[in-house]
C-alpha positions, -999 to 999 in steps of 0.1 A, spaced: -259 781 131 -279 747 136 -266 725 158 -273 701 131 -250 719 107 -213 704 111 -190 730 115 -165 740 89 -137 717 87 -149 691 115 -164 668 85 -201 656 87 -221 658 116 -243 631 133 -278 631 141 -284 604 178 -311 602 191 -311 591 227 -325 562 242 -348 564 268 -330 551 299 -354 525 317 -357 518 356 -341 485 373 -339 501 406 -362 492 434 -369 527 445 -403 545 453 -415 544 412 -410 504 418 -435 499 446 -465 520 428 -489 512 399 -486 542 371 -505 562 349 -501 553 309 -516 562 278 -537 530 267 -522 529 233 -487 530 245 -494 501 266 -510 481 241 -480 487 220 -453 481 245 -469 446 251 -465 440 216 -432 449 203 -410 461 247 -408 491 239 -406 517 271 -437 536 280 -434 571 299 -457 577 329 -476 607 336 -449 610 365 -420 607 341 -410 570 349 -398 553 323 -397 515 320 -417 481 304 -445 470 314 -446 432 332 -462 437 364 -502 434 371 -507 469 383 -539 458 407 -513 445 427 -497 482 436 -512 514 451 -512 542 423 -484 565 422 -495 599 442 -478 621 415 -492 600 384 -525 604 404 -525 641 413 -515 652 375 -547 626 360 -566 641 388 -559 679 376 -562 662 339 -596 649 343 -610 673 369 -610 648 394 -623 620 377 -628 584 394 -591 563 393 -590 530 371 -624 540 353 -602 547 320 -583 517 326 -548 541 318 -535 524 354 -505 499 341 -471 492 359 
């Protein structure tokens, strides 16, 4: 059976989709610059909403990211990504 699918008797089922949780915290993610597809950014600064980073952080964009060392992890999986391709050349680097 779907998980879609309501079960028999239990009347009709609801499709929610979750919503992507964003960071407020001031842990490690907060003190680095991150990794971010260029269209996502562009579209975050036009409507908020969250962009994911290569890491897995999730928040919105409002800091200048030349102000922050890159994140290690976003950096190492771009690294693997792009072979080992120069940092900030693409211009993905957005916190």
């Amino acid at each position: 059976m779907s998980t879609l699918e309501p079960e028999r008797g239990t009347g009709t089922g609801t499709l929610v989709e979750p919503t992507p949780q964003t960071s407020h915290g001031d842990g490690d993610h907060e003190r680095f610059a991150h990794y971010v597809q260029k269209d996502k950014i562009m579209a975050s600064a036009l409507d908020g909403t969250p962009v994911v980073a290569l890491c897995g952080k999730v928040w919105v964009p409002g800091r200048d990211p030349k102000k922050y060392p890159v994140c290690p992890m976003c950096k190492e999986i771009y690294e693997s990504m792009t072979g080992g391709g120069d940092e900030g050349k693409g211009g993905d680097k957005k916190k």
